[in-house]
C-alpha positions as CSV (number, residue, x, y, z in Angstrom):
1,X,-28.2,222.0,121.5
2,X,-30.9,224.7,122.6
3,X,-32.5,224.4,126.0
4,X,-36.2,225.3,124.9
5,X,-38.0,224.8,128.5
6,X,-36.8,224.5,132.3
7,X,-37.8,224.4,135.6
8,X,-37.0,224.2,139.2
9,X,-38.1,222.6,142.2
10,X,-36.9,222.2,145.8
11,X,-38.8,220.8,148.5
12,X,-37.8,219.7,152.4
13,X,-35.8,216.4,152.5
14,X,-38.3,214.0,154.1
15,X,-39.1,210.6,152.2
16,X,-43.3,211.4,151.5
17,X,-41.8,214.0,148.8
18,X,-39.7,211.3,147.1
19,X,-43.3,210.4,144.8
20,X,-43.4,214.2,144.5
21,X,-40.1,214.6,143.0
22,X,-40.8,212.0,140.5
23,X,-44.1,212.6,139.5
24,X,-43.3,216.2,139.3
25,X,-40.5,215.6,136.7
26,X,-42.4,213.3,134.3
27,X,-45.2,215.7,134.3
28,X,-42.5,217.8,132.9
29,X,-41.0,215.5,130.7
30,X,-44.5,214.9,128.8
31,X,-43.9,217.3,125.9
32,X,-41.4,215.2,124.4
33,X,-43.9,212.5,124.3
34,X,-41.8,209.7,125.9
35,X,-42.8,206.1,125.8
36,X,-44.4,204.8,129.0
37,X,-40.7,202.8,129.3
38,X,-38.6,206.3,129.0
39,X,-40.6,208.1,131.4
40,X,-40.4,205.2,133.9
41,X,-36.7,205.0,133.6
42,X,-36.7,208.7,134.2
43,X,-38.7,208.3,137.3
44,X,-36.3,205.5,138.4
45,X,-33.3,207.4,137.9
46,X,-34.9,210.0,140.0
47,X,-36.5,208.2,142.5
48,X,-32.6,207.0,143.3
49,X,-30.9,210.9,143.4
50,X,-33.7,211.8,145.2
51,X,-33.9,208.8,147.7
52,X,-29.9,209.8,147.8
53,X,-30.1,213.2,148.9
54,X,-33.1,212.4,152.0
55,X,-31.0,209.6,153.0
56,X,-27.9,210.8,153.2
57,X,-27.5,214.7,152.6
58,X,-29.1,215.8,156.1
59,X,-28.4,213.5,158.9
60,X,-29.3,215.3,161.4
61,X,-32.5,216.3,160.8
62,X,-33.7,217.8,157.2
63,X,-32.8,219.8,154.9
64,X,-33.8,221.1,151.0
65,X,-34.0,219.1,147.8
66,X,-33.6,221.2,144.8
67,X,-34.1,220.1,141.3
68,X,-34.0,221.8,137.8
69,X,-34.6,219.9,134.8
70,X,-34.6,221.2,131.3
71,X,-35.3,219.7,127.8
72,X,-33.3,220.5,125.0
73,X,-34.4,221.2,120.7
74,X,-32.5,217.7,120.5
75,X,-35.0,216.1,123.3
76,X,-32.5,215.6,125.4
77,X,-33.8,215.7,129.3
78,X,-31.1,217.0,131.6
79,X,-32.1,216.4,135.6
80,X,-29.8,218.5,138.1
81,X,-30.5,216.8,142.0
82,X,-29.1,218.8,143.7
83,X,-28.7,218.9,148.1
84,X,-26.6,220.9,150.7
85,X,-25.7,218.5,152.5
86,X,-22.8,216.9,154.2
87,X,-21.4,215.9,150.9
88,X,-19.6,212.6,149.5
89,X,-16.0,212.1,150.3
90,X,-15.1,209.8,147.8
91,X,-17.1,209.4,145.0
92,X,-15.6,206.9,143.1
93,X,-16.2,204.6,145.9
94,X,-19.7,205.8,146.7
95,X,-20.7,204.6,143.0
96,X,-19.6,201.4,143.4
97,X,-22.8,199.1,143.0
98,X,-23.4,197.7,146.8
99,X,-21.5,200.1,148.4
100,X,-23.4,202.0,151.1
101,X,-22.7,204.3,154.1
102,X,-26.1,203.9,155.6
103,X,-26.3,201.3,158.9
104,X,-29.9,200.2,158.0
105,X,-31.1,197.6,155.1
106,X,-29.6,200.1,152.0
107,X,-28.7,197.7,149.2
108,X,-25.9,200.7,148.0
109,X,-27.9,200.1,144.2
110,X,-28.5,203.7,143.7
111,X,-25.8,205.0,141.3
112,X,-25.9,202.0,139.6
113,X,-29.4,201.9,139.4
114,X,-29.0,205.4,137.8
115,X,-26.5,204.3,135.4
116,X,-28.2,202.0,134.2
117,X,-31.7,203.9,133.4
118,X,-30.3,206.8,131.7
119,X,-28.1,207.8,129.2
120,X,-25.3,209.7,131.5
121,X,-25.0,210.5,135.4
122,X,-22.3,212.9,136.5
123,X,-21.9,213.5,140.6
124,X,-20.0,216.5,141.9
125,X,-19.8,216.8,145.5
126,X,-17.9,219.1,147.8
127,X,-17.5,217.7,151.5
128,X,-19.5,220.1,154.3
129,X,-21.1,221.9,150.8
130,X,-23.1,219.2,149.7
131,X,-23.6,216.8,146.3
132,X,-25.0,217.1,143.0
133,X,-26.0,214.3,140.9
134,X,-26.8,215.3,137.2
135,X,-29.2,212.9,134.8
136,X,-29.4,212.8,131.2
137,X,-31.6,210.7,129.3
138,X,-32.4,211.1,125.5
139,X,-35.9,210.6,124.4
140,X,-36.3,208.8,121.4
141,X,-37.4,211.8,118.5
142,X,-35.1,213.9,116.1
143,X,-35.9,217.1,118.0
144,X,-38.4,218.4,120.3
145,X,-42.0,218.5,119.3
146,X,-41.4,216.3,116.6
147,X,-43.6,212.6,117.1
148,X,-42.3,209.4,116.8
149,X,-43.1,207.7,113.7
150,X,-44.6,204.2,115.6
């Protein structure tokens, strides 16, 4: 598996660049031609990691979202969230569907939300250093460039 295009992205942790964030990866996911229900299961997915890191990363006031994405000859989409934030503490519990840290209406959906609209999620988070939450989603094609048959 080659990574034949990439790209990076970070922008301040406030909620308006949540659309941002999303729109910005599907625009990049558009070479690999993905059906209207892949790339809105890709915006999903990121809409959560995103929604994540503002949330939760920075509470005391904001911070940076960063995000690289790259597509691989196999047209696979990898999506690297990343924050430096205060971390998660126990991740095993933190992506446990309805679990949430947050005092206000959070439904705790996110991780599951992700798991469930791509094709792999893997979180890594130090304490104090902050979390990284990676997406992978394969698009439907033998390798990239190549168009579907329907």
């Amino acid at each position: 598996m080659k990574t034949v295009n990439s790209m990076k992205l970070s922008f301040l942790s406030k909620s308006v660049n949540e659309s941002f964030a999303r729109a910005a990866v599907a625009a990049f996911l558009l070479p690999l031609d993905p059906t209207v229900a892949e790339l809105a299961d890709v915006k999903t997915a990121v809409s959560e990691a995103v929604t994540n890191a503002i949330v939760h990363a920075y509470p005391e006031g904001y911070g940076t979202v960063y995000i690289e994405a790259s597509l691989t000859d196999t047209g696979k989409a990898i999506i690297k969230i990343r924050d430096k934030g205060v971390g998660i503490p126990d991740i095993e519990r933190a992506m446990e569907p309805l679990y949430t840290t947050s005092s206000d209406e959070r439904a705790g959906l996110g991780f599951a939300v992700m798991q469930s609209f791509t094709d792999r999620v893997r979180v890594r988070s130090t304490v104090g250093k902050g979390t990284t939450v990676t997406l992978e989603k394969n698009i439907l094609r033998a390798s990239y460039g190549q168009k579907r048959a329907d």
